[in-house]
N, CA, C and O of each residue as an XYZ file, in Angstrom:
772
protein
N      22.461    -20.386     21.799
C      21.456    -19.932     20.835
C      20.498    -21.077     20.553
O      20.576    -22.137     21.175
N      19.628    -20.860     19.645
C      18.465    -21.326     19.665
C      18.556    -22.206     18.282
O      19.246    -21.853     17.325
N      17.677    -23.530     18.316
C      17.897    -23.916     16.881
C      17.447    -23.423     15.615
O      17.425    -23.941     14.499
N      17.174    -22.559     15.947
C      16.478    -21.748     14.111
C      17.502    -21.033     13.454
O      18.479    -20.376     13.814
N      16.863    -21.433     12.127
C      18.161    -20.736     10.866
C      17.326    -20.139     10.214
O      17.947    -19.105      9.970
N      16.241    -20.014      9.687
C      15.645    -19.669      8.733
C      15.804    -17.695      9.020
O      16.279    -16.824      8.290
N      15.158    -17.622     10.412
C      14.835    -16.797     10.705
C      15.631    -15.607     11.945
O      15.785    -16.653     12.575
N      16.069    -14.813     12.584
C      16.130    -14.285     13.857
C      15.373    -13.796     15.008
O      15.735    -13.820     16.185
N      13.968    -13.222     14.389
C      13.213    -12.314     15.229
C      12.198    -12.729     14.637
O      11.833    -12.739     13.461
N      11.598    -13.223     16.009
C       9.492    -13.065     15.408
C       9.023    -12.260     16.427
O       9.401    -12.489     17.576
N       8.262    -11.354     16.194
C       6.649    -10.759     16.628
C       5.434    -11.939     16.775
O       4.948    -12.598     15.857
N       5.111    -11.993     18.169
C       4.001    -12.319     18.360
C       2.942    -11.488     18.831
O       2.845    -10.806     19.851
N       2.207    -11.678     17.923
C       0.619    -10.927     18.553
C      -0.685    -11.547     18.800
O      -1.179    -12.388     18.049
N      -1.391    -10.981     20.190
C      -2.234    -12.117     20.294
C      -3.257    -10.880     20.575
O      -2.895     -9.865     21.170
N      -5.135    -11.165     19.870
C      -5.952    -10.298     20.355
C      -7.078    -11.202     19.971
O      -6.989    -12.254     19.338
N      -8.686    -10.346     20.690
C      -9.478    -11.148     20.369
C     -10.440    -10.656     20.600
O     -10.691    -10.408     19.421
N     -11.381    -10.208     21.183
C     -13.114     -9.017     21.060
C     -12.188     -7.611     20.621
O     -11.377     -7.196     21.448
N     -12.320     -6.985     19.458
C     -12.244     -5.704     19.484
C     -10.674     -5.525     18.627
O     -10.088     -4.535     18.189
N     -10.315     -7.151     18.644
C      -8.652     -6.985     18.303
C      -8.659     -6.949     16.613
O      -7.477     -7.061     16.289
N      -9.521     -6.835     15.363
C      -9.168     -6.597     14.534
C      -8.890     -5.268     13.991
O      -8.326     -5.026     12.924
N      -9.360     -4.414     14.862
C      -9.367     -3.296     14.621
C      -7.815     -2.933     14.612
O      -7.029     -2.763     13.680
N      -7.667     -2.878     15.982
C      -5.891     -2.931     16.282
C      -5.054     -3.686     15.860
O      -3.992     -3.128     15.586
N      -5.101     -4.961     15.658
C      -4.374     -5.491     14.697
C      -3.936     -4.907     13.556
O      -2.744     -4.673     13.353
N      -5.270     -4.517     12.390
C      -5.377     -3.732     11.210
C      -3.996     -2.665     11.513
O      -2.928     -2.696     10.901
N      -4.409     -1.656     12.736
C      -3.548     -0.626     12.887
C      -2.083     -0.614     13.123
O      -1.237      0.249     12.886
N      -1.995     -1.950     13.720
C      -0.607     -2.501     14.582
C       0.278     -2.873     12.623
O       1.252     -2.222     12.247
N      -0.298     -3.845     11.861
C       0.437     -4.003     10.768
C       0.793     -2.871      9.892
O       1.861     -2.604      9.341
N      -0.714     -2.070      9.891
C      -0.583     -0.906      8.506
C       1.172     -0.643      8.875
O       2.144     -0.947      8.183
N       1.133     -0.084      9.997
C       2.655      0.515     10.390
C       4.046      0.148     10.195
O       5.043      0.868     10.266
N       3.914     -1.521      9.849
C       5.054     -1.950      9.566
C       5.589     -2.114      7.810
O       5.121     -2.634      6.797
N       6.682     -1.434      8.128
C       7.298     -1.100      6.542
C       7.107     -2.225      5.096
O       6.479     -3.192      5.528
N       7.295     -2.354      4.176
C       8.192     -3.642      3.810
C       9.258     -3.930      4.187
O       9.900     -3.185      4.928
N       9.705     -5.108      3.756
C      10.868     -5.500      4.273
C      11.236     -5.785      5.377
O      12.399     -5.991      5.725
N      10.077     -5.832      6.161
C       9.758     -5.962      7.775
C      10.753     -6.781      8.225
O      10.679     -7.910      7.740
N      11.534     -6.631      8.879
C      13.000     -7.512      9.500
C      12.727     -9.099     10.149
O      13.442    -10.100     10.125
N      11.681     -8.910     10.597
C      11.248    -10.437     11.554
C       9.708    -11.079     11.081
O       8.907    -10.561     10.302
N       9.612    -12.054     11.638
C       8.498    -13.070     11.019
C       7.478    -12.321     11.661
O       7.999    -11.606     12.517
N       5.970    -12.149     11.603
C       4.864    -12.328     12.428
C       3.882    -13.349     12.569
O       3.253    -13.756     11.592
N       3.680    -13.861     13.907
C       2.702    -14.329     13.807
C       1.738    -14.084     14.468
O       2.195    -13.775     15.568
N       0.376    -14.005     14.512
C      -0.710    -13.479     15.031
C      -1.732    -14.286     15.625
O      -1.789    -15.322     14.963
N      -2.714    -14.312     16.725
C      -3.453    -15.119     17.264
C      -4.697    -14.634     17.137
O      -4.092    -13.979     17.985
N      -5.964    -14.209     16.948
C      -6.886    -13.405     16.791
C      -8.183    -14.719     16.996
O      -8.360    -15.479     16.044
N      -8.734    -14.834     17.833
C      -9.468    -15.682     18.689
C     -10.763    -15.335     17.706
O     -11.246    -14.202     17.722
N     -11.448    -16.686     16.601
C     -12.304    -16.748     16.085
C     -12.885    -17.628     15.844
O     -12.221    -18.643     15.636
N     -14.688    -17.759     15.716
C     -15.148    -19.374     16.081
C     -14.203    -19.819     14.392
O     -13.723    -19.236     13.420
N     -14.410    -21.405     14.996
C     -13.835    -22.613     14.199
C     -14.569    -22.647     13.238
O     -14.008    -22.841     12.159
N     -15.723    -22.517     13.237
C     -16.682    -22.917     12.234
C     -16.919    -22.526     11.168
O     -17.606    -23.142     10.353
N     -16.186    -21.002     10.905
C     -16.901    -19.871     10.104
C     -15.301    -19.818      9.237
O     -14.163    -19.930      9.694
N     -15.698    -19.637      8.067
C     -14.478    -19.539      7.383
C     -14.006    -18.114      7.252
O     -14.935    -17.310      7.180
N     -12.191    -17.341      7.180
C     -11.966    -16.599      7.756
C     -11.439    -15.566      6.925
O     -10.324    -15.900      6.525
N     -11.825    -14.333      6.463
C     -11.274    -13.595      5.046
C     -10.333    -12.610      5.947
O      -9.830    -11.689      5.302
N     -10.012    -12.661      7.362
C      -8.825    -11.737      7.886
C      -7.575    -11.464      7.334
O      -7.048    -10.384      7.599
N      -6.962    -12.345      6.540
C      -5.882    -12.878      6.199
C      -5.744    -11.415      4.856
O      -4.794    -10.648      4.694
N      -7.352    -11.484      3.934
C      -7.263    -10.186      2.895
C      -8.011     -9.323      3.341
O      -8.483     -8.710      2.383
N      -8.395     -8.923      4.320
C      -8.863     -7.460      5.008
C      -7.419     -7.254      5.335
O      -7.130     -6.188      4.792
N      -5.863     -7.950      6.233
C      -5.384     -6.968      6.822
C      -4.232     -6.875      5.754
O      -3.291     -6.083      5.706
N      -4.650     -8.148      4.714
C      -3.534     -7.712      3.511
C      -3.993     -5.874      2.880
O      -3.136     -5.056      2.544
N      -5.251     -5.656      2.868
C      -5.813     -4.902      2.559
C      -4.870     -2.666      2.576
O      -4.654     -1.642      1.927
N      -4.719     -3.472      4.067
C      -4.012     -1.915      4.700
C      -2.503     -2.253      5.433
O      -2.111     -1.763      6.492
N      -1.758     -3.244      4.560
C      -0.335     -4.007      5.203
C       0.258     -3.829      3.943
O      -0.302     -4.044      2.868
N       1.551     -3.378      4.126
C       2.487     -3.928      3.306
C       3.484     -4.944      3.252
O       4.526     -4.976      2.598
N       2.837     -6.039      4.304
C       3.262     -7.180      4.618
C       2.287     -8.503      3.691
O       1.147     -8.214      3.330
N       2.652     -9.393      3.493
C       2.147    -10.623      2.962
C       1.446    -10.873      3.967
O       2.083    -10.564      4.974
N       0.236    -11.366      4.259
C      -0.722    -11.742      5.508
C      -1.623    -13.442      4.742
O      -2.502    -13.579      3.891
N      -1.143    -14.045      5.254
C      -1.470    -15.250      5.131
C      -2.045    -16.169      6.154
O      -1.835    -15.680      7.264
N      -2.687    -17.305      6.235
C      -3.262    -17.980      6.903
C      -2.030    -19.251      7.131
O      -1.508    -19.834      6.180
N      -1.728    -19.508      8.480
C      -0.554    -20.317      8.488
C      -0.979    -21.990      8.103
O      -2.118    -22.455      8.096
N       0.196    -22.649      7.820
C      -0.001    -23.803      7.274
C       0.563    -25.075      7.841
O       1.767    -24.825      7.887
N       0.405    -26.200      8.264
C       0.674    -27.084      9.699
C       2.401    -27.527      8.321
O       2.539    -28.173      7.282
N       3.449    -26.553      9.376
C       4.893    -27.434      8.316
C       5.562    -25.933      7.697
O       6.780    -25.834      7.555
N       4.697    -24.878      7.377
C       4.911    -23.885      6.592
C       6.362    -23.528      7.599
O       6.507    -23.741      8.802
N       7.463    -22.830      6.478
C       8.401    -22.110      7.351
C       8.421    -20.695      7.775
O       7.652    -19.939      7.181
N       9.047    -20.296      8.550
C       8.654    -18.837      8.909
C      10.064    -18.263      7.767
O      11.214    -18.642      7.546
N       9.098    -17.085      7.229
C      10.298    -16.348      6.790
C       9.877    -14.517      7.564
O       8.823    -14.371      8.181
N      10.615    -13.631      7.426
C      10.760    -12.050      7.644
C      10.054    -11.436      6.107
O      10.254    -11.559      4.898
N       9.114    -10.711      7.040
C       8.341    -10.156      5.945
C       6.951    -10.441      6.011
O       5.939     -9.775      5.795
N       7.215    -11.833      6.436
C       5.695    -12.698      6.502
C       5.035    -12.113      7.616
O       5.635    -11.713      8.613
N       3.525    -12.049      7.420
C       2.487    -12.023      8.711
C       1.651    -13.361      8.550
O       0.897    -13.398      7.578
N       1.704    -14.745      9.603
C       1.506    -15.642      9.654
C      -0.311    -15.075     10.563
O      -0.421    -14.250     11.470
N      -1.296    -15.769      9.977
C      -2.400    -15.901     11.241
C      -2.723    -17.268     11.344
O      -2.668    -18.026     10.375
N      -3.148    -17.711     12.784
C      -3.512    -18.574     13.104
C      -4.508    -19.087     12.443
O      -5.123    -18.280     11.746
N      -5.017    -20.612     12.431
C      -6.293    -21.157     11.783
C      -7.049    -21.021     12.589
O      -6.687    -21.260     13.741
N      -8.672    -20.502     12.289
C      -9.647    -20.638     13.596
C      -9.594    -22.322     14.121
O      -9.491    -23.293     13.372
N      -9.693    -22.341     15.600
C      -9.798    -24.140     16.054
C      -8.607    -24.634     15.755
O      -8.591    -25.778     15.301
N      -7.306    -23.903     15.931
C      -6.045    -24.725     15.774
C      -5.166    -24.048     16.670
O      -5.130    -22.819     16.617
N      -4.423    -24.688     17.518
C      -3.491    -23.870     18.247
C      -2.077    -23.781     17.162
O      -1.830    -24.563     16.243
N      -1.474    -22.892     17.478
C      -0.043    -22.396     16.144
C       0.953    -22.385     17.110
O       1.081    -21.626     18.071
N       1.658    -23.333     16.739
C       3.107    -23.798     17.321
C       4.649    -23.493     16.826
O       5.081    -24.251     15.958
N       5.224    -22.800     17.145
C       6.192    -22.885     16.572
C       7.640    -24.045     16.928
O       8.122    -23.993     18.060
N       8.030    -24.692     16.252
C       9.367    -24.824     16.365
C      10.095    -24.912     15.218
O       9.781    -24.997     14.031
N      11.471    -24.863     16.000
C      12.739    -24.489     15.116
C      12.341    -23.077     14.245
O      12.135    -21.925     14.628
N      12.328    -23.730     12.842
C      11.792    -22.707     12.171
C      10.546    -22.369     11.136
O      10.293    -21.476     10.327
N       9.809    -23.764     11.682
C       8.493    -24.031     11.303
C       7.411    -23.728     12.036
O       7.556    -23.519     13.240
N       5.990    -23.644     11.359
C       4.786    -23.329     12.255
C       3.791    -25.153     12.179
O       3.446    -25.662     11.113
N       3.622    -25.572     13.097
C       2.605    -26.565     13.132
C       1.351    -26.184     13.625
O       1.098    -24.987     13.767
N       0.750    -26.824     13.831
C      -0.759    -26.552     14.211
C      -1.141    -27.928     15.064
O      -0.579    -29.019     14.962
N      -2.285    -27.567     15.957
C      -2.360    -28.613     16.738
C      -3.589    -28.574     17.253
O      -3.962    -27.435     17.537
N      -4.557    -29.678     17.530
C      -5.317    -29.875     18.098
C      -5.584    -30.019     19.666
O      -6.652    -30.518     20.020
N      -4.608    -29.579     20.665
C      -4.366    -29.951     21.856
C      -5.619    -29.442     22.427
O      -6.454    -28.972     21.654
N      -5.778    -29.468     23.303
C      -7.177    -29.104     24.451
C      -6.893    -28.019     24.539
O      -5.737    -27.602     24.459
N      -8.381    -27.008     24.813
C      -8.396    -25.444     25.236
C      -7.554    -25.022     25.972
O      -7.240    -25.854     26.823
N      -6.947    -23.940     26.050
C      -6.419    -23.045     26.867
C      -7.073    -21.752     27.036
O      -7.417    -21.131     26.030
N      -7.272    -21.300     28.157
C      -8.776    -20.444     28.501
C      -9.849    -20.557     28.023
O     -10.548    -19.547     27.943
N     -10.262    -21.612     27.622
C     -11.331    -21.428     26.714
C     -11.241    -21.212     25.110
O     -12.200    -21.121     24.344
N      -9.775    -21.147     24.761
C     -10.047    -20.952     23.512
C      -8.640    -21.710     22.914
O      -7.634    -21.995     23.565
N      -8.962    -22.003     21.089
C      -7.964    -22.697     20.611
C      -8.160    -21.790     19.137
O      -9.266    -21.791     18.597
N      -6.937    -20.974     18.500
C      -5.765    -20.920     18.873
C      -5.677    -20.060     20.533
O      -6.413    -19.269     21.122
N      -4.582    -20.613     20.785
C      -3.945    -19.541     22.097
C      -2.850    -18.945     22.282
O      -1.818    -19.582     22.071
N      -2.786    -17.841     22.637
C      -1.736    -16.836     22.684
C      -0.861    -17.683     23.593
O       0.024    -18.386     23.107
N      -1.070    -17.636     24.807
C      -0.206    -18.291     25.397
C       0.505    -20.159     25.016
O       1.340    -20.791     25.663
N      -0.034    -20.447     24.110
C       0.444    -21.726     23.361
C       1.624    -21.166     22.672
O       2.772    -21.443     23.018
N       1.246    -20.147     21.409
C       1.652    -19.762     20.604
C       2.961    -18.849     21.725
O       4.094    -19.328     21.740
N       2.716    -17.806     22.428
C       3.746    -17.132     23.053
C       5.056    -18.205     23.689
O       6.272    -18.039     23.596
N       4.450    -19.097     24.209
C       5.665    -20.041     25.141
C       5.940    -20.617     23.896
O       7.045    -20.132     23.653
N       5.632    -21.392     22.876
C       6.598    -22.265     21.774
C       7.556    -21.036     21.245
O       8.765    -21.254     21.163
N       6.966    -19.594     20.842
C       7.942    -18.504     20.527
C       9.533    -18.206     21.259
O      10.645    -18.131     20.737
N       9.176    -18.104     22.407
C       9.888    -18.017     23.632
C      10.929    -19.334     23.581
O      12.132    -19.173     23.376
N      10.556    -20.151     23.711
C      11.252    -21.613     23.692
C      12.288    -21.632     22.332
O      13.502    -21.807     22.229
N      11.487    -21.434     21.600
C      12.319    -21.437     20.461
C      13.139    -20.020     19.825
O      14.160    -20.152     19.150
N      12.690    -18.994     20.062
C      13.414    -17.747     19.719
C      14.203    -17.055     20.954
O      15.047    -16.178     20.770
N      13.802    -17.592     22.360
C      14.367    -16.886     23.283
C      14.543    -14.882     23.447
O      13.691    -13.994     23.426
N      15.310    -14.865     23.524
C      15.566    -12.855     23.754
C      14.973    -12.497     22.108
O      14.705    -11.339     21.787
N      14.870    -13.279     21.468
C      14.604    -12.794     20.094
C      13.269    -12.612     20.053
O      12.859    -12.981     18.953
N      12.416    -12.219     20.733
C      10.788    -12.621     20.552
C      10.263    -11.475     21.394
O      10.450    -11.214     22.583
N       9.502    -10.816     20.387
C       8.529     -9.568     20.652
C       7.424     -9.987     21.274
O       6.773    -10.255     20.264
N       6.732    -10.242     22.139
C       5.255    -10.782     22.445
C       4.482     -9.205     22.231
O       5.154     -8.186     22.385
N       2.742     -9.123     21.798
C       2.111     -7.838     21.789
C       1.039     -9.087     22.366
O       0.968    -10.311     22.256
N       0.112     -7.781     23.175
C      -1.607     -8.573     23.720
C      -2.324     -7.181     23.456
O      -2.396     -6.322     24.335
N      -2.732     -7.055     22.465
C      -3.578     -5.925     21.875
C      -5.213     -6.298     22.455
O      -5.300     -7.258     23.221
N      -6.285     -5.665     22.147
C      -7.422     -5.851     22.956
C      -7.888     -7.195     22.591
O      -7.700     -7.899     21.598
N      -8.718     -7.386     23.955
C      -9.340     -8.763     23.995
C     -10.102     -8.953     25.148
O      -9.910     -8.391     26.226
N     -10.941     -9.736     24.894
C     -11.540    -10.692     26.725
C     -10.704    -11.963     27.333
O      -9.919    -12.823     26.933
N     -11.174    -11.667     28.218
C     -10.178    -13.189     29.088
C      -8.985    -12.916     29.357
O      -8.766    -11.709     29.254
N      -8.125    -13.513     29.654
C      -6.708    -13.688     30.251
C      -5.782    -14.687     29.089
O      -4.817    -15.195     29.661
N      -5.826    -14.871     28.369
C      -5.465    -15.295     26.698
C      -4.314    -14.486     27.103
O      -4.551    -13.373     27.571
N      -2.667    -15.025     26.951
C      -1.525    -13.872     26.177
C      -0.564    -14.183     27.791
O       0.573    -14.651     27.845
N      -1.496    -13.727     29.068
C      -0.653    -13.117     30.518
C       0.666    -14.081     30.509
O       1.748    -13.494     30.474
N       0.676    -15.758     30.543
C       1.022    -16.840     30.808
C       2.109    -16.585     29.391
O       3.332    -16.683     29.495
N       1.653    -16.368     28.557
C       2.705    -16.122     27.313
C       3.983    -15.682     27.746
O       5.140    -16.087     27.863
N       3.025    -14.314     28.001
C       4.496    -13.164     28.558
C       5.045    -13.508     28.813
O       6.119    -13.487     28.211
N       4.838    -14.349     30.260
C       5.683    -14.719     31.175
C       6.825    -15.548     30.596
O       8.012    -15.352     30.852
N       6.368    -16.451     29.825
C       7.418    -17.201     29.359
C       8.186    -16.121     28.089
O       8.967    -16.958     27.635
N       8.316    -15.507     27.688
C       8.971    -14.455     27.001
C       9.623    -13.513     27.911
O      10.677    -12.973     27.576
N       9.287    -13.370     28.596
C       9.915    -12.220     30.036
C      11.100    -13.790     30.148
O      12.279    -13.825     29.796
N      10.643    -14.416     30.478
C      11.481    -15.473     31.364
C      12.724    -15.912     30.516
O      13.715    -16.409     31.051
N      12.625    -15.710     29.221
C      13.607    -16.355     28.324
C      14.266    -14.827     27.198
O      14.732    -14.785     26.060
N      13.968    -13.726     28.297
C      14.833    -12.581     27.753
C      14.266    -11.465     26.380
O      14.799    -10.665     25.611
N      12.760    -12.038     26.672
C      12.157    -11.271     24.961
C      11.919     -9.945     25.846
O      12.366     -9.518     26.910
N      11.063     -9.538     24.950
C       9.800     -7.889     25.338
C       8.514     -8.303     24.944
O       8.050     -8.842     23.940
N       7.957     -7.799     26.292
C       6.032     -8.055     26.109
C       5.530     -6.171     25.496
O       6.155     -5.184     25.883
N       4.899     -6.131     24.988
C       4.250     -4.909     24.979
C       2.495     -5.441     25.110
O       2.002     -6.510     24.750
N       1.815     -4.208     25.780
C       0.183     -4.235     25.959
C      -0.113     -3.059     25.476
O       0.543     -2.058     25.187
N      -1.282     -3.372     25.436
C      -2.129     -2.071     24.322
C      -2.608     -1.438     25.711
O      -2.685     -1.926     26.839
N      -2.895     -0.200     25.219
C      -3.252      0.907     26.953
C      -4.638      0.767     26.948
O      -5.062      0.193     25.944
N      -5.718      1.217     28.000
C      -6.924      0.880     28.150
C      -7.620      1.937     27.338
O      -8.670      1.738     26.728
N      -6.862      3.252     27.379
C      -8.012      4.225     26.462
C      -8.268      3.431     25.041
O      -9.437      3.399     24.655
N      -7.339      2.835     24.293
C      -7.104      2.665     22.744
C      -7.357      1.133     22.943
O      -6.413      0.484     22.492
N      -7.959      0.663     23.271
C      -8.963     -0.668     23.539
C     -10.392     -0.555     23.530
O     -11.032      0.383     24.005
N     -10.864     -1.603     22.942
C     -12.137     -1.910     22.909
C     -12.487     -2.810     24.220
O     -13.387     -2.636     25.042
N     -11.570     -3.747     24.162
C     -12.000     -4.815     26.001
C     -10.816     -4.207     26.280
O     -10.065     -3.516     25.592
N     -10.773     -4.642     27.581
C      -9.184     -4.318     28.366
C      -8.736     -5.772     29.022
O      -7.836     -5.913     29.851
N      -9.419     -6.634     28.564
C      -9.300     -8.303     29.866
C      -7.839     -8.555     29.299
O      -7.051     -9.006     30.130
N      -7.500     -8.405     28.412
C      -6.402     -9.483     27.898
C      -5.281     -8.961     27.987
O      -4.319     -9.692     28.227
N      -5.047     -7.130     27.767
C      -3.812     -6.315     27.967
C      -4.079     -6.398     29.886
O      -3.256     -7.139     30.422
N      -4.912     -5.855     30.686
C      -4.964     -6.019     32.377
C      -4.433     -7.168     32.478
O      -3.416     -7.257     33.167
N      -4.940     -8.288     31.860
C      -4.313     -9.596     32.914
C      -3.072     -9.589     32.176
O      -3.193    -10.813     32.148
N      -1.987     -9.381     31.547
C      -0.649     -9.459     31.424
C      -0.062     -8.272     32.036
O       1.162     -8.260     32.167
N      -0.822     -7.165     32.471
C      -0.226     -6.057     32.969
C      -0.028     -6.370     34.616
O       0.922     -6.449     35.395
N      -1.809     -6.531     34.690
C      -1.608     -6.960     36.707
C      -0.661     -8.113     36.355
O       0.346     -7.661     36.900
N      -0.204     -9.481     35.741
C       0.515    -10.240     36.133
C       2.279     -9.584     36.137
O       3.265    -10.321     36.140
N       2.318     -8.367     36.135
C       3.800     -7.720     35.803
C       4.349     -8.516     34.846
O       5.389     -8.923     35.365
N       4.267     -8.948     33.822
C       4.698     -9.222     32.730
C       4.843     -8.657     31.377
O       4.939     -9.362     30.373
N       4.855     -7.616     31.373
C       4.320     -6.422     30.305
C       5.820     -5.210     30.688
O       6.186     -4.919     31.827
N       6.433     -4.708     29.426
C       7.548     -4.081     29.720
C       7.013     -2.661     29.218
O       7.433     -1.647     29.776
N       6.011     -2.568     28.082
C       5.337     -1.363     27.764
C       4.051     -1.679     27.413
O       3.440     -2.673     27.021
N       3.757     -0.173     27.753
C       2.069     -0.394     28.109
C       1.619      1.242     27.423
O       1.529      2.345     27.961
N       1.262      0.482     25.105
C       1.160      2.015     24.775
C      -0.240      2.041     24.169
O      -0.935      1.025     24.155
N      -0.663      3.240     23.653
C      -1.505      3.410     23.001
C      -1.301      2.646     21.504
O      -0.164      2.563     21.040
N      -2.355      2.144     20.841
C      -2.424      0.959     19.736
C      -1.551      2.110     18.687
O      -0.554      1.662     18.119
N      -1.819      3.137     18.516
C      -0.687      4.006     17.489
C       0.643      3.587     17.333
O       1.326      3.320     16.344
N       0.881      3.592     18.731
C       2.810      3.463     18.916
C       3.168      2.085     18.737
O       4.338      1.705     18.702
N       2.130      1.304     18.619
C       3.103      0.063     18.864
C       3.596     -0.296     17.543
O       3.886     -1.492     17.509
N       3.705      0.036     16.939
C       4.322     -0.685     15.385
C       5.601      0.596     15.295
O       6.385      0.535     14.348
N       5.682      1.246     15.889
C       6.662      2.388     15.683
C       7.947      1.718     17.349
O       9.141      1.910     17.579
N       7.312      1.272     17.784
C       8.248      0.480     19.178
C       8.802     -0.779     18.786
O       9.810     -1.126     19.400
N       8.381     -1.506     17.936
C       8.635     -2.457     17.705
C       9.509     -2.418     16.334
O      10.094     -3.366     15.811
N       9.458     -1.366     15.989
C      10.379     -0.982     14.895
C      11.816     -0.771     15.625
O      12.767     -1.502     15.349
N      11.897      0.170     16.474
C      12.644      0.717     17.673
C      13.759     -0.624     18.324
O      14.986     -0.620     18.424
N      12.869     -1.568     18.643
C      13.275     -3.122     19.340
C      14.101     -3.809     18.661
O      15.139     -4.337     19.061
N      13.505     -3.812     17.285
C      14.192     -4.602     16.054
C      15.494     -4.194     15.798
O      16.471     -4.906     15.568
N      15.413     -2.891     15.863
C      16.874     -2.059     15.315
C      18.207     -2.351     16.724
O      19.405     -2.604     16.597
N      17.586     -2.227     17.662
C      18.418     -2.275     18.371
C      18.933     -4.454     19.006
O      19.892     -4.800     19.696
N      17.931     -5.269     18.441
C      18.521     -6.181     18.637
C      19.683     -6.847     17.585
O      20.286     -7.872     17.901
């Protein structure tokens, strides 16, 4: 097993042109009392300060917060990334980091997906809801590789399709649903781990 105590199960979600929408939809769905941590990647310039955190508190019955370099993960929580910071997890903390781009962009799904993976192993939900670029594919993989579940958002119920295609063509993707179902699958996942 893995060194974390705080926690058992995190959800990762990573999106980015088109992904607040689905995001919004992906949380409304999850209950209180939500069993596992979330954390979220949502690709936004650095510069601009970011009120996502109370739009998706807005239609969540989850706590939606902006993560904090040290903060611990608890269940219940919806962690989002800082714009211009990659979100790291270990053990059972979130850091933040300045490391160099990954596709072009910082935070990154695939930063954020492989520290998940590493540190939660089979315990780790990866989602790549809509987006541009290839952001998330490289994630999967390392979540496929260390026993989690990838889910992708389907192309009708997308705004881009770059970011769910490139984890799908890379066969790294175990379901591939419409943005409705996925908070009702991942409910499904939880129960049975």
């Amino acid at each position: 097993m893995n060194n974390h105590s705080a926690i058992e199960k995190v959800v990762v979600i990573a999106s980015s042109a088109g992904g607040i929408s689905a995001l919004t939809q992906v949380l409304s769905g999850f209950p209180a009392g939500f069993p596992a941590a979330i954390i979220m990647v949502q690709h936004l310039r650095a510069e601009r300060e970011s009120n996502l955190p109370q739009h998706l508190t807005r239609s969540s019955k989850l706590r939606v917060i902006m993560a904090e370099d040290g903060l611990p993960l608890e269940a219940g929580v919806a962690y989002l990334a800082v714009p211009g910071k990659h979100l790291v997890i270990r053990n059972d903390r979130i850091y933040l980091s300045m490391e160099a781009l990954v596709h072009h962009v910082r935070p990154s799904a695939d930063v954020l997906f492989t520290s998940a993976a590493n540190t939660f192993g089979r315990h780790v939900i990866g989602v790549v809801l809509s987006g541009a670029g290839r952001d998330g594919s490289g994630g999967c993989r390392e979540i496929k590789a260390k026993g989690g579940v990838t889910i992708a958002q389907n192309e009708q119920t997308s705004r881009y399709f770059d970011m769910p295609r490139a984890a799908i063509d890379a066969n790294v993707i175990d379901y591939v649903l419409p943005v409705e179902d996925i908070a009702g699958k991942i409910m499904d996942l939880l129960k049975r781990n």
